[in-house]
ZANU-348744 format. One record per residue: residue number from 1; chain; x, y, z of N, C-alpha, C in turn. Coordinates in steps of 0.2 Angstrom, whole numbers, plus 2048, in hexadecimal, padded with zeros to 3 digits. Layout:
BEGIN
    n  chain  n.xx  n.yy  n.zz  ca.xx  ca.yy  ca.zz  c.xx  c.yy  c.zz
  NUM      A     X     Y     Z      X      Y      Z     X     Y     Z
...
! end
This chain:
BEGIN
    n  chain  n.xx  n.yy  n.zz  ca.xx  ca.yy  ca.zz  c.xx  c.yy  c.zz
    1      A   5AC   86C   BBB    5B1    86D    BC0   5B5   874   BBF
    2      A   5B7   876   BB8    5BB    87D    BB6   5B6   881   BB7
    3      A   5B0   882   BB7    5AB    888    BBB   5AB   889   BC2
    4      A   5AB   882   BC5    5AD    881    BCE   5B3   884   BCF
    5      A   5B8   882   BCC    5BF    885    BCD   5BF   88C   BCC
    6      A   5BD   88F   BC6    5BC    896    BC5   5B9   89B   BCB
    7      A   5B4   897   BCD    5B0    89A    BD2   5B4   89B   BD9
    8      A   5B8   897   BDA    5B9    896    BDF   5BF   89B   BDE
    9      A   5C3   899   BDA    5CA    89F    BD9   5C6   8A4   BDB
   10      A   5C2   8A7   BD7    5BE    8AE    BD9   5BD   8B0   BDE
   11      A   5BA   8AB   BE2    5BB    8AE    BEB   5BF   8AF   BEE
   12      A   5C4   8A9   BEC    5CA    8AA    BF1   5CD   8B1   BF1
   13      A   5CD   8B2   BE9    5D2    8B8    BE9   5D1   8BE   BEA
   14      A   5C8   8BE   BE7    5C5    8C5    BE8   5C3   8C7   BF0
   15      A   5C3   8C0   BF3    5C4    8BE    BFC   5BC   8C1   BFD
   16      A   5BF   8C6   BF9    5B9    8C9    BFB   5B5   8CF   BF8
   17      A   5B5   8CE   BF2    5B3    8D5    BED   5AC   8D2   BF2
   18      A   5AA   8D6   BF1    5A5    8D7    BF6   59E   8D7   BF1
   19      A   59E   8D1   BEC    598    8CD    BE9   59B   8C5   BE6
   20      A   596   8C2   BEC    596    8BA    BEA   597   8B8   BE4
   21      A   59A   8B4   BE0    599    8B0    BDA   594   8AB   BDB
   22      A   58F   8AA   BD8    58C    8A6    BD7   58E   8A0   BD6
   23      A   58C   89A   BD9    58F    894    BD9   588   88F   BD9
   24      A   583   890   BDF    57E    88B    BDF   579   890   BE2
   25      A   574   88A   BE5    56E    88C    BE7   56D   888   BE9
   26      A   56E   884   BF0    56C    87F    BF4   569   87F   BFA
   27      A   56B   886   BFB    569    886    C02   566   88C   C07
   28      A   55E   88B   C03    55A    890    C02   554   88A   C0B
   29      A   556   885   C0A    551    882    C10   555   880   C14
   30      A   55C   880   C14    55E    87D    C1D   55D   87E   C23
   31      A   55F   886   C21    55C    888    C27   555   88A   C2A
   32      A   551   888   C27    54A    88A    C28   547   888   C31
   33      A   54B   883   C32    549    880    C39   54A   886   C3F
   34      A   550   889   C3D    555    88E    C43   54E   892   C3E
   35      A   54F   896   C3B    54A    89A    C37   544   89C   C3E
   36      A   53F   896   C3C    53A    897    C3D   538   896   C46
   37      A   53F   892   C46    540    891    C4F   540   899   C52
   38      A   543   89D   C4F    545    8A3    C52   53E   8AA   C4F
   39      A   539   8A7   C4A    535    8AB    C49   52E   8AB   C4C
   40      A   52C   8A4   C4D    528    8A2    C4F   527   89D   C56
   41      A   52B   898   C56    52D    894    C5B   52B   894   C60
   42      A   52A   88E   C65    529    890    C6F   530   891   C6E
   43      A   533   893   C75    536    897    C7A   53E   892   C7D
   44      A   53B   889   C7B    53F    883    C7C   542   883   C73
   45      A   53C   884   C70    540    882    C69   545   886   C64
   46      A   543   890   C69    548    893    C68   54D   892   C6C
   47      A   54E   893   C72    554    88F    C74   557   88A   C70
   48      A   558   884   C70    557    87F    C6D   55E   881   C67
   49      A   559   886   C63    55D    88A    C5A   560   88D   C5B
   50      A   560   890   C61    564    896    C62   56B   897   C66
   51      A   56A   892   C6B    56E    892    C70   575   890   C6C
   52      A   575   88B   C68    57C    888    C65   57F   88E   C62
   53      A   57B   892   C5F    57E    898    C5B   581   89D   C5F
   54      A   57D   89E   C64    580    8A4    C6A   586   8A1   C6C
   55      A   586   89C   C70    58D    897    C71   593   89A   C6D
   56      A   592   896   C65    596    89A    C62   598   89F   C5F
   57      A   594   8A4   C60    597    8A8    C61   59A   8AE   C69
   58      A   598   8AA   C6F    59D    8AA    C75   5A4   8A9   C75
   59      A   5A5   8A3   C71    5AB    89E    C6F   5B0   8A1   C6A
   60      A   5AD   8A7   C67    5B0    8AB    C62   5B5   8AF   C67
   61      A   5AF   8B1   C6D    5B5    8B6    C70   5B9   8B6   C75
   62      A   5B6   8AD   C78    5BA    8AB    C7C   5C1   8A7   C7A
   63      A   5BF   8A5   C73    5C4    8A1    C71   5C6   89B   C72
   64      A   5C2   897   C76    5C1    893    C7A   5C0   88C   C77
   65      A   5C4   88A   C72    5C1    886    C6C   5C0   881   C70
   66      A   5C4   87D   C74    5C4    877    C77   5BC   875   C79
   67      A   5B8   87C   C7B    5B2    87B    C7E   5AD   878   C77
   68      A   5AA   872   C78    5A6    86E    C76   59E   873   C75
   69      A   59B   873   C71    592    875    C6E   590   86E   C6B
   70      A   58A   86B   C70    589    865    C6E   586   864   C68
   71      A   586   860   C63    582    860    C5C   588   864   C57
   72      A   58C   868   C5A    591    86B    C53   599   869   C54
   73      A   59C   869   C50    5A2    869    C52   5A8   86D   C4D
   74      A   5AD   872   C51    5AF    876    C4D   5B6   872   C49
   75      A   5B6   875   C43    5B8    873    C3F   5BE   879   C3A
   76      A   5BC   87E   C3D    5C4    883    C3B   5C2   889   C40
   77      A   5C8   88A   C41    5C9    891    C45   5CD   895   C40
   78      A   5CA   89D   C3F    5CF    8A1    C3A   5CF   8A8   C41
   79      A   5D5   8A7   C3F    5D8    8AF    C45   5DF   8B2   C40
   80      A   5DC   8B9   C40    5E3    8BC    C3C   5E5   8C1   C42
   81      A   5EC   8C2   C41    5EF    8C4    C47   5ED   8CC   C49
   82      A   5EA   8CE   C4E    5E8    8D3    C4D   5E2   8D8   C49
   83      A   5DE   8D0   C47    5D9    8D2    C42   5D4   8CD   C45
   84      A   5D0   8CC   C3F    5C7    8C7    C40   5CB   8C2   C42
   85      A   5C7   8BE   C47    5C8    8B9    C4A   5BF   8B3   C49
   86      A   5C0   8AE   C45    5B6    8AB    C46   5BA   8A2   C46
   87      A   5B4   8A1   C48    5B4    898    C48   5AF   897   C43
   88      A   5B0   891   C40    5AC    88C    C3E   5AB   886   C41
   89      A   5A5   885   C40    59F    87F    C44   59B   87B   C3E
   90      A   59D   874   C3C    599    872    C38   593   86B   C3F
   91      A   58E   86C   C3A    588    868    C3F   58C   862   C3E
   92      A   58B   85C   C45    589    856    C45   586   852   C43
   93      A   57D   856   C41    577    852    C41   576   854   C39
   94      A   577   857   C39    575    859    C31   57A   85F   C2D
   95      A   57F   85A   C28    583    859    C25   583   860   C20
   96      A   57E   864   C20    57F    868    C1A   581   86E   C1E
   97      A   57F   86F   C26    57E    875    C29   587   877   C2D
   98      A   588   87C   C2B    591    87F    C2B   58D   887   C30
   99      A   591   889   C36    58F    88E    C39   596   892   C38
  100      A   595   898   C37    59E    89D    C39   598   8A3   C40
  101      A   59E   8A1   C43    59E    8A8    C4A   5A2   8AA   C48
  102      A   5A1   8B2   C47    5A9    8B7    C48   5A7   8BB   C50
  103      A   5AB   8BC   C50    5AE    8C0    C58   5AA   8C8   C56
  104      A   5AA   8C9   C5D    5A8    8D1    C5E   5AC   8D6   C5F
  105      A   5AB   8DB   C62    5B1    8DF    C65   5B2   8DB   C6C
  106      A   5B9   8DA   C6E    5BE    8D8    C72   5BE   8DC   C75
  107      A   5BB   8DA   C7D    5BE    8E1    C84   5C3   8DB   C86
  108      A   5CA   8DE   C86    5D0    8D9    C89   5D4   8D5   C84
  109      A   5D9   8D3   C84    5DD    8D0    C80   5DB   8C7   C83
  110      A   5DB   8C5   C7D    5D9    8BC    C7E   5DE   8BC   C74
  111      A   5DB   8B2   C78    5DF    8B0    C72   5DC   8B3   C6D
  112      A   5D8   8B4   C6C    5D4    8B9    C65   5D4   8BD   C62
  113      A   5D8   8C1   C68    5DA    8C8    C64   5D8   8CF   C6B
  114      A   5D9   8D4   C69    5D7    8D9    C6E   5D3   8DE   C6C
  115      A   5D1   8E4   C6E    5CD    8E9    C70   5CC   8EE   C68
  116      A   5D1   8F2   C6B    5D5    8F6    C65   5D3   8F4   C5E
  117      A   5D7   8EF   C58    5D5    8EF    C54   5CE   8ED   C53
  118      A   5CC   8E9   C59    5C3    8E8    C55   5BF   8EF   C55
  119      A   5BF   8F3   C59    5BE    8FB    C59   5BF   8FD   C54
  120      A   5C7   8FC   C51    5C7    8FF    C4B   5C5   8FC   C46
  121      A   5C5   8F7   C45    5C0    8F3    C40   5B9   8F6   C40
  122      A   5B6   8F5   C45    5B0    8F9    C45   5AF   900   C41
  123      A   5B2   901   C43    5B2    90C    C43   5B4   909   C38
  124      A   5BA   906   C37    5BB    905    C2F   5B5   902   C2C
  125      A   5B0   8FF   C2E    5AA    8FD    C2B   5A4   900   C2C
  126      A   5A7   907   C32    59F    90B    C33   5A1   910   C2A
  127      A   5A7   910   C29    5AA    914    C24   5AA   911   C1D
  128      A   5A2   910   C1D    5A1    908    C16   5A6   90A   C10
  129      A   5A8   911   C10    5A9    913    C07   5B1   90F   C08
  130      A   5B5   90D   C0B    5BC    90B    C0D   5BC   906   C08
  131      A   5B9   8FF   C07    5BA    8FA    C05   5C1   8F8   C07
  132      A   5C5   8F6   C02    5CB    8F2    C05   5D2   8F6   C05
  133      A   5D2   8FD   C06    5D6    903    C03   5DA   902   C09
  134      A   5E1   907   C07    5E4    90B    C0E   5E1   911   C12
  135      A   5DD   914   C0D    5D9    91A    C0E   5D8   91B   C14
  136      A   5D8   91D   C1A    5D6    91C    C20   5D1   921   C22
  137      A   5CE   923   C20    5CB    92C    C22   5C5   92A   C26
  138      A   5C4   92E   C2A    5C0    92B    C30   5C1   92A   C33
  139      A   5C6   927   C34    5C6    921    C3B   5CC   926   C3F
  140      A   5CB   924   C45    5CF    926    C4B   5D6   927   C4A
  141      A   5DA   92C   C4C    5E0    92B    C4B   5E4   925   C4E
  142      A   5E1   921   C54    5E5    91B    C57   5E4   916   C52
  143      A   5E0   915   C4E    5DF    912    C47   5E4   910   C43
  144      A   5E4   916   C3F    5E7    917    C3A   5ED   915   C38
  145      A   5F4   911   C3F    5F8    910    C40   5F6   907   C3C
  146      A   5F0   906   C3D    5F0    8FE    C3A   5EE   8FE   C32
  147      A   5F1   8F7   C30    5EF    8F9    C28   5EA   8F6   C27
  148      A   5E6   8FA   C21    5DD    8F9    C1D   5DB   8F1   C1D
  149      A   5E0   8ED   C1B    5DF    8E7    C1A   5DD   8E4   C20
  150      A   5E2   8E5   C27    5DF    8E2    C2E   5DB   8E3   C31
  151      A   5D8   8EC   C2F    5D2    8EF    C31   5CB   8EB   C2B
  152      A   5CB   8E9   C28    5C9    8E7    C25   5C3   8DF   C25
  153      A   5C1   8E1   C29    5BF    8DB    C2D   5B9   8D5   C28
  154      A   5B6   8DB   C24    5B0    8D7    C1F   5B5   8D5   C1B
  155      A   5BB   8D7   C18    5BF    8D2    C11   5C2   8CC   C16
  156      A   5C4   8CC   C1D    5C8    8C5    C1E   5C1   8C0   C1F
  157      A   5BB   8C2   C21    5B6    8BD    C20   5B4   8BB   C1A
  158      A   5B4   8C0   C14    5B2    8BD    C0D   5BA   8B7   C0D
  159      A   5BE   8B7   C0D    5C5    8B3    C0C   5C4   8AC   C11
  160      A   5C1   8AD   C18    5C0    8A9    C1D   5BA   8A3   C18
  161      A   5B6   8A5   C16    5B0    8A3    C12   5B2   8A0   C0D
  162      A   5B5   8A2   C09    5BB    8A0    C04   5BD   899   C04
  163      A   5C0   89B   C09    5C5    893    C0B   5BF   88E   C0F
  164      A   5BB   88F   C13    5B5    88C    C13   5B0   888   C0F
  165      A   5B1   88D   C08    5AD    88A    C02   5B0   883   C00
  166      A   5B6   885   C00    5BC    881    BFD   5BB   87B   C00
  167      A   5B9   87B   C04    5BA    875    C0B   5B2   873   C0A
  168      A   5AF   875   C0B    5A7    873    C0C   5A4   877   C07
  169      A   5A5   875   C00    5A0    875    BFA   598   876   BF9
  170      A   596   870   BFE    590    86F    BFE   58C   871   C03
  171      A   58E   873   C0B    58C    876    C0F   588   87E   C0F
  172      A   582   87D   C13    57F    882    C13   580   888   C1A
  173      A   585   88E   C19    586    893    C1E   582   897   C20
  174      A   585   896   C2A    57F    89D    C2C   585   89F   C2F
  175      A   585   8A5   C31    589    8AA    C34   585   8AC   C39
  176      A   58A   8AE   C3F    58A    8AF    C45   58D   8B3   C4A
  177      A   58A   8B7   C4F    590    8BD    C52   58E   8C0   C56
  178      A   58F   8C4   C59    58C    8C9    C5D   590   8D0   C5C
  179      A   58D   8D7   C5C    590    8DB    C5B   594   8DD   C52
  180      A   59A   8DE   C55    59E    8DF    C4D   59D   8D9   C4A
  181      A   59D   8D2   C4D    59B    8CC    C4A   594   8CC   C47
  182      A   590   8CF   C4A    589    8CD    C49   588   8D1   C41
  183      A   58A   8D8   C42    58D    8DC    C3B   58E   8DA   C36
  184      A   594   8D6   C37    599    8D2    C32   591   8CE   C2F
  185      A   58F   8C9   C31    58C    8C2    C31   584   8C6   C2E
  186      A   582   8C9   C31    57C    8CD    C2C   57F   8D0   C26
  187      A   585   8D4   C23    588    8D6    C1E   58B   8D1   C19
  188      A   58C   8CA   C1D    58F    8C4    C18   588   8C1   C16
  189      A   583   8C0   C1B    57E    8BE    C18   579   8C1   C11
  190      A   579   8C7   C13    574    8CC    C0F   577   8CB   C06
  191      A   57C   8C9   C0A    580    8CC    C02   586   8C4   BFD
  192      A   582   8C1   C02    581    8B9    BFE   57F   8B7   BFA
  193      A   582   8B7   BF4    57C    8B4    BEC   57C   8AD   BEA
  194      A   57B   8A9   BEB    57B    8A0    BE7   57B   89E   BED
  195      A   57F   89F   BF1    582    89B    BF7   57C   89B   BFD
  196      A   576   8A1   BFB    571    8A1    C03   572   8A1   C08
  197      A   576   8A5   C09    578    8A4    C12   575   8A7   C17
  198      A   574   8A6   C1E    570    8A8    C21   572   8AB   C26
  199      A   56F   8AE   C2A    575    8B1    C30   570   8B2   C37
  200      A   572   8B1   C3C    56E    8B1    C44   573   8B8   C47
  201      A   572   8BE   C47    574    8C4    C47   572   8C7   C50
  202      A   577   8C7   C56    577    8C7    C5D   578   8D0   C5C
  203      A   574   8D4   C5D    574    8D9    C5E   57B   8DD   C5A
  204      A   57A   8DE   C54    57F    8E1    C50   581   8E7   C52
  205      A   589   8E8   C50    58D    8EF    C51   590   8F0   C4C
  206      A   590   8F7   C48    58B    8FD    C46   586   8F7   C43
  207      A   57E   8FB   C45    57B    8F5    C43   577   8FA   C3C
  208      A   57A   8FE   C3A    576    900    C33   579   8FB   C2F
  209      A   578   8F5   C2F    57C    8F2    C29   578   8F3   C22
  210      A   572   8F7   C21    56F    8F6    C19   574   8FE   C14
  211      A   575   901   C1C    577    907    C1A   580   906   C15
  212      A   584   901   C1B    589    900    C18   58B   8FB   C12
  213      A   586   8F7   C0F    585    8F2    C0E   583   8F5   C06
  214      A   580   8FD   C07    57E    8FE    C02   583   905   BFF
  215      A   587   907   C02    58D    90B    C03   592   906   BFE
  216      A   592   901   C02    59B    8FE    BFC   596   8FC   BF7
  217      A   590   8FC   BF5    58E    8FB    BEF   58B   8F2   BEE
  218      A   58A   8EE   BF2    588    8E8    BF2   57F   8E7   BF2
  219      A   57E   8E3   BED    578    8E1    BEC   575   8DB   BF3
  220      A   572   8DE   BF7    56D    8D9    BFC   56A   8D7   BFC
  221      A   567   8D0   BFE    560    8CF    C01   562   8CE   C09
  222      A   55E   8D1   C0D    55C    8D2    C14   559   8CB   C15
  223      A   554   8C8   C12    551    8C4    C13   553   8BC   C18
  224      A   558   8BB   C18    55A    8B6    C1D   55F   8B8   C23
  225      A   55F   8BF   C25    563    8C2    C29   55D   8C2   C2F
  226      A   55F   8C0   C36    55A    8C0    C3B   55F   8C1   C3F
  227      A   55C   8C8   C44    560    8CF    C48   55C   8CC   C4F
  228      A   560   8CA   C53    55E    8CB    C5C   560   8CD   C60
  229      A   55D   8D2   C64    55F    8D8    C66   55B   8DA   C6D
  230      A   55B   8DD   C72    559    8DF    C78   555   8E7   C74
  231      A   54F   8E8   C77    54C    8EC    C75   54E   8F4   C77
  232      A   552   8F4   C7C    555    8FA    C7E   55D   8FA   C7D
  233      A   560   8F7   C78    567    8F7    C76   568   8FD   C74
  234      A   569   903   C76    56A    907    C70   570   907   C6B
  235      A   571   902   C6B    578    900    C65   574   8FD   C5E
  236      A   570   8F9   C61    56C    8F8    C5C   565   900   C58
  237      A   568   903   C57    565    90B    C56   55D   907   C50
  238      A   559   907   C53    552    905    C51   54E   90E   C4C
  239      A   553   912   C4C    550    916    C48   555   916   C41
  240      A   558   911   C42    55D    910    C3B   55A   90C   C36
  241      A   55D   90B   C32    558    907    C2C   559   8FE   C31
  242      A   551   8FE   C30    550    8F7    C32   550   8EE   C2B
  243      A   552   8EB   C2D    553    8E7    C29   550   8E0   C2A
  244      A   54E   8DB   C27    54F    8D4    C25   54B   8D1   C2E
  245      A   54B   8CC   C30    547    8CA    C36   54A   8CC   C3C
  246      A   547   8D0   C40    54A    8D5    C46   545   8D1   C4D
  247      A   549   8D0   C52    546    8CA    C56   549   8D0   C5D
  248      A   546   8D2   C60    546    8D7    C68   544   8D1   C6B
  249      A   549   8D2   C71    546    8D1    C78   544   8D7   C7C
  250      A   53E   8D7   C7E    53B    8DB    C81   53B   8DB   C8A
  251      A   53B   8E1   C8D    53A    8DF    C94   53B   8E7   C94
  252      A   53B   8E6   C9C    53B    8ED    CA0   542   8F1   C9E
  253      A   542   8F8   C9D    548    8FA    C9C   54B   8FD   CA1
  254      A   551   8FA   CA2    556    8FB    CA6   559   903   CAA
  255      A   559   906   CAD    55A    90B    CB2   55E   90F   CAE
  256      A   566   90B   CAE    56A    910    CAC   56A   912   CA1
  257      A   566   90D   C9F    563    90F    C9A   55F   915   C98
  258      A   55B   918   C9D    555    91C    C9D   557   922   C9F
  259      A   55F   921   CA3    562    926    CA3   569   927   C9D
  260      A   56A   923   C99    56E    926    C95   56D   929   C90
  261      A   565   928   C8F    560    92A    C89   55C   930   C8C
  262      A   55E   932   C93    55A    936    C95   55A   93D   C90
  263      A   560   93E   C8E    55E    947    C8B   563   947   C85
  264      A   565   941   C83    568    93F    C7C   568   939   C79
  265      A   568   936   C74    568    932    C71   570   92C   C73
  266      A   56C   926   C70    570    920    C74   578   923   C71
  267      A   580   922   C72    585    926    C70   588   921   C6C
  268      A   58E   91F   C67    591    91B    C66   594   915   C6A
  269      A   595   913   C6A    599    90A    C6D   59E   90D   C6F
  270      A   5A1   911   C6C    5AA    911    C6C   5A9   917   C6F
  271      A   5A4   91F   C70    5A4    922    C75   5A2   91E   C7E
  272      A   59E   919   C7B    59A    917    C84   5A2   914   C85
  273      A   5A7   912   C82    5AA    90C    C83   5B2   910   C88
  274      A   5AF   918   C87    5B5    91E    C88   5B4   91E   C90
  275      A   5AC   91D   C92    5AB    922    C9A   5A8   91C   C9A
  276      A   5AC   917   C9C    5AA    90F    CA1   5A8   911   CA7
  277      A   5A3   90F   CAA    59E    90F    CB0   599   914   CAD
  278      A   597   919   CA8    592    91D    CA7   589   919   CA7
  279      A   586   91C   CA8    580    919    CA7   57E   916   C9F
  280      A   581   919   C9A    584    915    C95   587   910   C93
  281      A   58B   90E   C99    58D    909    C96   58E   902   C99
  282      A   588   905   C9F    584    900    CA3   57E   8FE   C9F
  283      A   57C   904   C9C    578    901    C99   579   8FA   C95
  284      A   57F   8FB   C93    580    8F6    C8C   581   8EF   C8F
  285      A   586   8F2   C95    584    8E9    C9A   57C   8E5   C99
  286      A   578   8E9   C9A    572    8E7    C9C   56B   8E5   C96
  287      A   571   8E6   C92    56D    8E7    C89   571   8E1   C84
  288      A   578   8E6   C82    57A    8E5    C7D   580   8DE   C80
  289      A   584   8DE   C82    58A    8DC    C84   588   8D4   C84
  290      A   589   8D0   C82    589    8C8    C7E   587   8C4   C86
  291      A   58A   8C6   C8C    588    8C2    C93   581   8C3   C93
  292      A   57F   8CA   C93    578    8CA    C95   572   8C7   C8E
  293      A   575   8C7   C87    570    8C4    C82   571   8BD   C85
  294      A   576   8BA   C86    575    8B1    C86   573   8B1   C8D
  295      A   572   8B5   C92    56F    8B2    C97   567   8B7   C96
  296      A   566   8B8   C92    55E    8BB    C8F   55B   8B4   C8B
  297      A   561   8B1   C8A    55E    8AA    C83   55B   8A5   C8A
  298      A   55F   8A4   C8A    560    89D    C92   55B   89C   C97
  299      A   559   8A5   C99    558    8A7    CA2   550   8A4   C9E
  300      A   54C   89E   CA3    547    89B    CA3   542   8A1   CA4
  301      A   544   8A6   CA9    541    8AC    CA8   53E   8B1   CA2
  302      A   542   8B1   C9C    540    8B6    C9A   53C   8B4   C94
  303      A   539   8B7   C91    534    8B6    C8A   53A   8B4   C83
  304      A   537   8AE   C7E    53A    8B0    C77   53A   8B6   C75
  305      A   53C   8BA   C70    53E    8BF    C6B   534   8C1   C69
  306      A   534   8C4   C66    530    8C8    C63   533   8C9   C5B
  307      A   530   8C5   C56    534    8C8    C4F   52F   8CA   C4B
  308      A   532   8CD   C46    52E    8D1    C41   533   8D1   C3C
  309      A   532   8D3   C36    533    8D4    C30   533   8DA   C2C
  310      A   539   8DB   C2B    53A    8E3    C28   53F   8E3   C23
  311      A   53B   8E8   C1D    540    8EB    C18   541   8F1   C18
  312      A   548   8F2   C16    54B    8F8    C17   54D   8FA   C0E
  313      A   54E   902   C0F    552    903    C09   558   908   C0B
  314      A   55C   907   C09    560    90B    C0E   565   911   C08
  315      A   568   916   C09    569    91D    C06   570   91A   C02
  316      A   56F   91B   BFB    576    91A    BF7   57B   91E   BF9
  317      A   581   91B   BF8    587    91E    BF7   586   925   BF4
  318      A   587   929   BF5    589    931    BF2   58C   932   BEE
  319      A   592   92F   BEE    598    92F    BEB   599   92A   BE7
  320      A   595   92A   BE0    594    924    BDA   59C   923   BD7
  321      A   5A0   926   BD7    5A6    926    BD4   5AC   925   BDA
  322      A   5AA   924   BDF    5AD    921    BE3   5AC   919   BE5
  323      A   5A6   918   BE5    5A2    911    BE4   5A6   90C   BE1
  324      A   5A6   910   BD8    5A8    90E    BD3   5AF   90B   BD3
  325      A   5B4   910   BD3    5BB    90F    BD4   5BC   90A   BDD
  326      A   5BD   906   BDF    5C0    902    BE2   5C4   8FE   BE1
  327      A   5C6   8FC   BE7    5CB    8F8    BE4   5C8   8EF   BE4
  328      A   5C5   8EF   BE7    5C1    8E8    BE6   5BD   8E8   BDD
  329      A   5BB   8EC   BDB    5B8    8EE    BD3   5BC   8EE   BCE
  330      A   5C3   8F1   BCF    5CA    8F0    BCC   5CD   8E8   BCC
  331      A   5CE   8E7   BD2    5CE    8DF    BD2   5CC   8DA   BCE
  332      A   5C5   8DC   BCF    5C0    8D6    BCD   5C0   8D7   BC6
  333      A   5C1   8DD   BC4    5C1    8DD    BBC   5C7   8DB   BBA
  334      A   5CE   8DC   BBB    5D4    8D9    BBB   5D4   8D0   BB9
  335      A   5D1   8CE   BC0    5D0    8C7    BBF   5CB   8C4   BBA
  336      A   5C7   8C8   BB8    5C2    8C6    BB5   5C4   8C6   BAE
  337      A   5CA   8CA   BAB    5CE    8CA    BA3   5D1   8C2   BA4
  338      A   5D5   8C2   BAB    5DA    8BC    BA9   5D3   8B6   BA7
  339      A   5CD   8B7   BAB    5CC    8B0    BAA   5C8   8B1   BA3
  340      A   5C7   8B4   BA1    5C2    8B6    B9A   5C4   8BA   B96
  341      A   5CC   8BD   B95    5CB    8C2    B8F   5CA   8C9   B92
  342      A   5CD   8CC   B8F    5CA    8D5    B8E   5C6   8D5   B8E
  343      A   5C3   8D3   B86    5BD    8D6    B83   5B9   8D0   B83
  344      A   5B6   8CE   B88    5B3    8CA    B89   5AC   8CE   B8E
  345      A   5A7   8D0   B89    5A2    8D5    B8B   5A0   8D4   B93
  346      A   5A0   8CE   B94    59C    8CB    B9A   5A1   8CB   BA0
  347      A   5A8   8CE   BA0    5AC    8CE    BA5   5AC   8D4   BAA
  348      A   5A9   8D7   BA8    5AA    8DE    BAD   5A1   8DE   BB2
  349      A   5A3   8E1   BB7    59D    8E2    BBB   598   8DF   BBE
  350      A   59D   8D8   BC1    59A    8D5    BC5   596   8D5   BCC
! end
């Protein structure tokens, strides 16, 4: 029970040092049913795995907790004021399985939050070397007026998860989302030690996650990370490092797509998001934007996903002495005297 307890203080505090404590190993088969439903499965049994997960993460950005997903029932909402906003979903039918939806970027103010800070949160995580600093560099000057901490979207999920452990011990988590969500949920996955988590990943935004993932310096497996994506998203930038189970829907590519890519490359989210109406950013209607994936899931019309399996390696940090010096690494070593001593060989370098 005092190594339960130690583990857990660790989370909580470190929220989010950005490597798991090892605690268990249980839950390396739960998910294998949604797994293989999405890898291999007919077209009814992917629906089926899928559609509860799309739901919730619709419900992240609608807010709309009253709205009922039959088979789960949600069991915590965490919303920081002007920051991450995700639900928790634990199963009805089988007690081990816990779902978290975080929210994407926000077009419009809802209970959930607004536009603005998710953008900037985005743009703080395309800027992996930040960790949990004030440092702002990079990011847009309308930014900058907000502090590191509320841009900081991956420490309020490690802390979200925290308090979820605390509550649900035994539980086996998948993570869910679309966009900046989907992001979040492949980088909480990947970078899961004891606990095997898994993640159903809606077209991620920045979707280099091995790149940033290997920037703040965390140890991954990609291996239960599975990415769903429209084949002409160019948000999902398919000439970036590829990762863990990548599942396209395929079809005809859309008009105004073939003219945005006509004599440049697909542009950023947060430039297509500057010239509304562009062929741009119609394309994204017709690719990326969460309406058109969940009526791609649904519509009797269209084909299952296409998946395949890929490893990436992705470019280190540069800057080994910046890596080194954070403030999560400071932290953790700090905590890790009180609970063991200074000189306590085994305390440093978790």
């Amino acid at each position: 029970m005092a190594a339960l307890l130690k583990c857990f203080f660790l989370v909580a505090l470190l929220g989010a040092t950005y490597n798991y404590v090892e605690c268990n190993d249980t839950c390396k088969e739960t998910w294998k049913d949604v797994t293989n439903a999405i890898k291999e499965g007919s077209k009814e049994s992917f629906v089926n795995h899928v559609g509860p997960l799309a739901q919730m993460a619709k419900t992240a950005y609608t807010a709309n907790t009253g709205e009922e997903i039959p088979g789960w029932q949600l069991v915590q909402e965490f919303k920081m004021i002007n920051g991450l906003y995700a639900l928790a979903y634990k199963s009805e039918t089988d007690s081990n399985k816990l779902v978290l939806a975080f929210r994407g970027i926000r077009f419009g103010d809802n209970d959930s939050g607004g536009t603005e800070d998710d953008l900037c949160a985005r743009f703080y995580l395309m800027d992996a070397g930040l960790e949990c600093s004030d440092d702002k560099r990079g990011l847009p000057e309308s930014c900058k007026r907000i502090p590191g901490w509320v841009l900081d979207y991956l420490n309020q999920a490690r802390i979200f998860i925290a308090q979820l452990r605390a509550t649900y011990p035994d539980e086996c988590f998948l993570y869910t989302g679309h966009s900046l969500g989907a992001t979040l949920s492949s980088i909480l996955s990947a970078t899961s030690r004891g606990f095997e988590s898994h993640a159903v990943s809606f077209a991620p935004s920045p979707s280099n996650v091995p790149q940033i993932v290997t920037n703040l310096g965390i140890d991954a497996d990609y291996s239960r990370v599975i990415t769903l994506f429209d084949e002409y998203d160019g948000n999902v930038d398919l000439d970036k490092c590829k990762y863990g189970i990548r599942c396209r829907f395929e079809g005809p590519e859309p008009e105004a797509c073939a003219t945005c890519t006509a004599d440049k490359p697909f542009p950023d989210i947060s430039e297509v998001l500057a010239d509304m109406q562009s062929p741009c950013e119609l394309c994204l209607h017709h690719t990326h934007f969460f309406s058109h994936i969940l009526k791609t899931i649904n519509d009797e019309g269209t084909q299952r996903p296409q998946c395949y399996e890929q490893d990436c390696v992705a470019i280190p940090f540069a800057k080994e002495d910046q890596k080194e010096d954070t403030v999560e690494r400071r932290l953790l070593d700090l905590l890790s005297e009180r609970f063991t001593g200074p000189d306590d060989d085994g305390a440093k370098g978790r």
